[in-house]
N, C-alpha and C positions, 0 to 999 in steps of 0.2 A: 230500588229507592223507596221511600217511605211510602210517599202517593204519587204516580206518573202516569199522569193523563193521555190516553191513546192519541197521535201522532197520525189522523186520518189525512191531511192534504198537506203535505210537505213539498213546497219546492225550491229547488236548486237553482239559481245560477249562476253563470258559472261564461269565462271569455273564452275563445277559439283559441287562445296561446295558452290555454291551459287545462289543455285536456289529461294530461299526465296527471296532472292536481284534482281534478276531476276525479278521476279513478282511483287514487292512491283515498280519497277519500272518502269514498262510496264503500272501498274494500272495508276499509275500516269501521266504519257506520256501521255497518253488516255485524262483525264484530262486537262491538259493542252494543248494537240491537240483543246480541245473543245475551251476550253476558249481561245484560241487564233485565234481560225479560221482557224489554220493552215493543208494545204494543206500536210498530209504526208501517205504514202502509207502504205500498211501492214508492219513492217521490217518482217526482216528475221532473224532469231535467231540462231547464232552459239553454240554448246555446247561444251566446250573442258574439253577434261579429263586428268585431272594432270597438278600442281601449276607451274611446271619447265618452264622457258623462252623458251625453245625447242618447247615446247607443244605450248604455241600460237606462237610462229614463225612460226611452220608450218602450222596452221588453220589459220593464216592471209594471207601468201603464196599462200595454195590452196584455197580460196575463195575468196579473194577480185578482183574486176575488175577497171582496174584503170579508163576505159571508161565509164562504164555503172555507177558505185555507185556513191552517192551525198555526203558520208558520214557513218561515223562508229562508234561507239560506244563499249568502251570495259571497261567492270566494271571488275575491278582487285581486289584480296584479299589484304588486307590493312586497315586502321582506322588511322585519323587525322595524314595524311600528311605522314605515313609510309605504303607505296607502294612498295617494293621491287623490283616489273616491272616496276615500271613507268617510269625511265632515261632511261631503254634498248627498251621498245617497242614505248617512244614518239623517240628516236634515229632512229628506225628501220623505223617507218611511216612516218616522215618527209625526211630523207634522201631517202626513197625505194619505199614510195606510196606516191606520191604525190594527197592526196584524205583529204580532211578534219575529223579530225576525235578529238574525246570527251572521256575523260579518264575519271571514277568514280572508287573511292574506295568504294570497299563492304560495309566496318561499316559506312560511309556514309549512306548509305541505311538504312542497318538493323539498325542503332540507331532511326530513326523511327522522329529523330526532325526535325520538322521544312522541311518532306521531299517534302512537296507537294511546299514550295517554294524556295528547290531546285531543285527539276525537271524543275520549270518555269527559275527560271535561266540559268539552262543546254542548254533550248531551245532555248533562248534567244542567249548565245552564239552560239549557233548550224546555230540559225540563220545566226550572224554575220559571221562566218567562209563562208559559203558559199554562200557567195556572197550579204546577205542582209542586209537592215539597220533597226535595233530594234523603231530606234526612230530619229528624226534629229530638228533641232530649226532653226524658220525663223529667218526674219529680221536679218542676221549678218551681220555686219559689211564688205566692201570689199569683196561682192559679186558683184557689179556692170558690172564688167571686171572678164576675167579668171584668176581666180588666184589659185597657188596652195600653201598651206600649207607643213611646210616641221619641222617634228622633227627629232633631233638627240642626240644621248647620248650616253657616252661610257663607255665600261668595263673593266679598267686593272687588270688582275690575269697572272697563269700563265698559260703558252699554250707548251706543253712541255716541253724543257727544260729554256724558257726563258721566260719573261713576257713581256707582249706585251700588247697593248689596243685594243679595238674590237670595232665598228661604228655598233650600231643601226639606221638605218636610214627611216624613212617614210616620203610618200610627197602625200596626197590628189589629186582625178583629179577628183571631181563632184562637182558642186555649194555647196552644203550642205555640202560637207567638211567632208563627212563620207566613201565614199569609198578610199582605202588606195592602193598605191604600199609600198614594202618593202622590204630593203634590208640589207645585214647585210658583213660588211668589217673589214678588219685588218686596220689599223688607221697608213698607210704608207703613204708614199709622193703619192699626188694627188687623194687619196682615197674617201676623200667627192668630190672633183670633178668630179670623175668617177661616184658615187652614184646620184650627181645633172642631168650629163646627160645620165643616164639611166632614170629620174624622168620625167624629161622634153621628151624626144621621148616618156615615157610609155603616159605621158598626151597629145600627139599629137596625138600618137596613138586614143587613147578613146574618143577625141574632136575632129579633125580633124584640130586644130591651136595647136601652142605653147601658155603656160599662157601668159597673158600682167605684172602679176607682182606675184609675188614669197616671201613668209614670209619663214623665216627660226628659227626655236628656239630652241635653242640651251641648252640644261643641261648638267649636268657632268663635269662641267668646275669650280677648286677653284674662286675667286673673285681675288685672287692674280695673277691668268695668264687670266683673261679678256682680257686685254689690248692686251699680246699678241697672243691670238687665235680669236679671233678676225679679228685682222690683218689677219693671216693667213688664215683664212677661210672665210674671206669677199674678198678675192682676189682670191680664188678657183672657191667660185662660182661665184663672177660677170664675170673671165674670160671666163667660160663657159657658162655664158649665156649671153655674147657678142656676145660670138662665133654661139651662133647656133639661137638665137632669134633676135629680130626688137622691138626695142622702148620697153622691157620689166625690168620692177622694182624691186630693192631687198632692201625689209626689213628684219635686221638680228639682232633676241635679245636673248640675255643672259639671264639667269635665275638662282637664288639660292636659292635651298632650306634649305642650312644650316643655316642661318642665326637664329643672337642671339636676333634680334629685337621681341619684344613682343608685342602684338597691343590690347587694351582690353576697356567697355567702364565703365562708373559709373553708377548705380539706386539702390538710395536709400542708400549710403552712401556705398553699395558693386559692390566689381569689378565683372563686368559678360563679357560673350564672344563680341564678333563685330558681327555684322550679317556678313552670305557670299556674298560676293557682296562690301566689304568694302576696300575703298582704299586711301590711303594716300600717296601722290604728291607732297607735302610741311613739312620743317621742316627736316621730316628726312632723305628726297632727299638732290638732289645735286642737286645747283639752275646751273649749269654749264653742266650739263647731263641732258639727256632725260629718267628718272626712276621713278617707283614708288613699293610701297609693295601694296600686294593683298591678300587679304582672300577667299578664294575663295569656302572653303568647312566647313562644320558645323562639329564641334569635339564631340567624344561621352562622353571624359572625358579632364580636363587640359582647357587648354589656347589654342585657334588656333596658330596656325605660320603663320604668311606671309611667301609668297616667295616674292622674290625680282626679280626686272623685268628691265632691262638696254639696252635699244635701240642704241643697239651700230654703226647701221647703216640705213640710209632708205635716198633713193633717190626719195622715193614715194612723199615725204610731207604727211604722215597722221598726222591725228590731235590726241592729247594723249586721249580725249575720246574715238576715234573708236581702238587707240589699247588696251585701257583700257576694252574694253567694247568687243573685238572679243577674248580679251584672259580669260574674265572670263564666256564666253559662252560653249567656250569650253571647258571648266571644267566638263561641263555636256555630253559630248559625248565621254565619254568613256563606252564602253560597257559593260564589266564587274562589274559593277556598277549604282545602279539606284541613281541618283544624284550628288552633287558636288564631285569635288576630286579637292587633293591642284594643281596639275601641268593641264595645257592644254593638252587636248587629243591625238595630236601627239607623243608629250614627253613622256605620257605613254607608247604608243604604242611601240616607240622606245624604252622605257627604257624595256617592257617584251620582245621585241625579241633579244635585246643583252644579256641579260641573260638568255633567253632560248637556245640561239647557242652556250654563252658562258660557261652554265653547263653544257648543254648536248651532244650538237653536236660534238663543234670545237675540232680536235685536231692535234697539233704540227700547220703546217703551211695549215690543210687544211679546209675547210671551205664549208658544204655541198652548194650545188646551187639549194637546193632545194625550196628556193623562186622566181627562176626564173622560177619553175615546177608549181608554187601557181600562181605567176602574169600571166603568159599564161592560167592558167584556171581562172582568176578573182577571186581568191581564197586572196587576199589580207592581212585576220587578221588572217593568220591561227595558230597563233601561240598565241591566248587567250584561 
């Protein structure tokens, strides 16, 4: 992998019904330790006996160290997506330990498919959580000057007795545009502005400058309130980054993935897909706006979708090829996935930690802080 940080206090746990799962996944571990090169020490294997959330509450309790461990590993009884533990112990690790940690269901395991690449998967993310980056792509676009990357997306349900909207927010502070701060807010007055300048100190922090120019992209927004979120949030952030930066840029774009637009091409008298990579700028733009559609990931069955992409603000002057071109690169850095994906990598990001605070964490008005326990340990994507 690109960069993969040694893997000194690893542990496992793991229930007495599933020691078969256990082993089938240690084998494999081992394996892929090989084939990656990667630097990880003996773990340490917990055994707990009895299925009841008490039982690992308190063997997570008495053993883990929130100083010494890099990470943890706890394969829970379950199969395809039905975990029982999984909302109350990912709740208890993110709000209580602040340590990065990998949840696997059993039949995962013991189904026996396709395990060996899932294990490389696992590690792959294991990677990312603590601290490393799997993979990163040169030549991008708008790395010349610091700049930081910034997604955000939000989630309306309800949060007690009332519904409310939830700010996933991420913003990049390395050239390569893979290490992440991340934060996650109620969607009140001045809430992406507070989210902006915590982003901007964390990246002065880790540089020792403020960015010179700052992308924002924005999803979760209908096409019908563009116009006005927009406004509103192109005024949050540039007033904060008046305020605390010198001569520094904001480019801020919109994005929708619902759209009805179909993009496809001809060979041989039949319609086949567009390659990823395909974008169209004329015709079914607006010659009066700065937009276009993008293909950006290859479909396993159907018709791609473009999203659509609306540059609703940018005091940079970039030219439509480098934002054509920096938004379909990062289609490919998202970690949980080897290859394209429809939305830019921040956007993901953002769009998994608003729904992982907003299923599992948040509730009524409060909102753990347990990502500011992550960004003080450079723990940044803990939440894939």
């Amino acid at each position: 992998m690109y960069s993969q940080p040694s893997l000194k206090s690893l542990k496992i746990f793991y229930s007495s019904n599933d020691d078969l799962a256990f082993k089938s996944f240690m084998d494999n571990l081992i394996l892929a330790k090989q084939s990656f090169h990667y630097d990880i020490e003996k773990p340490t294997d917990i055994r707990i006996v009895g299925n009841q959330y008490s039982n690992w509450e308190k063997a997570i309790i008495q053993n883990l160290d929130i100083e010494k461990d890099t990470v943890i590993v706890l394969i829970i009884p379950g199969q395809r997506g039905k975990g029982p533990l999984y909302s109350s112990l990912k709740k208890l690790l993110i709000t209580k330990f602040p340590i990065p940690s990998q949840i696997i269901l059993s039949g995962t395991i013991t189904r026996g498919k396709n395990l060996r690449s899932i294990v490389n998967k696992i590690l792959i993310q294991i990677c990312t959580k603590v601290g490393g980056e799997p993979w990163a792509i040169d030549n991008l676009p708008c790395t010349n000057k610091p700049t930081m990357l910034c997604g955000v997306e939000t989630l309306e349900k309800k949060f007690g007795n009332e519904r409310k909207q939830l700010i996933g927010f991420t913003a990049t502070y390395n050239k390569t545009f893979t290490k992440y701060f991340s934060l996650s807010r109620f969607n009140q007055k001045d809430a992406l502005k507070e989210c902006i300048d915590k982003a901007l100190d964390y990246f002065k922090q880790r540089n020792g400058i403020f960015p010179k120019h700052v992308i924002v992209m924005r999803d979760g927004v209908t096409p019908s309130r563009f116009a006005a979120v927009a406004e509103s949030e192109v005024t949050q952030i540039k007033s904060e980054i008046d305020l605390k930066c010198e001569d520094t840029k904001l480019t801020y774009i919109l994005l929708n993935k619902k759209t009805n637009v179909k993009i496809f091409g001809i060979n041989n008298k039949s319609y086949i897909n567009s390659s990823p990579g395909t974008i169209v700028d004329i015709d079914l733009s607006s010659e009066e706006k700065f937009d276009f559609y993008l293909i950006s990931q290859k479909p396993t069955q159907g018709i791609a979708a473009p999203i659509y992409y609306l540059i609703a603000y940018d005091d940079k002057g970039l030219l439509a090829s480098e934002v054509q071109l920096l938004i379909y690169r990062l289609c490919y850095l998202y970690y949980n996935f080897v290859g394209g994906i429809k939305v830019p990598a921040p956007c993901q990001y953002a769009h998994k930690l608003a729904y992982l605070v907003g299923d599992k964490l948040a509730n009524g008005n409060d909102i753990p802080e347990a990502d500011n326990k992550f960004n003080t340990m450079g723990k940044g994507l803990y939440y894939l």
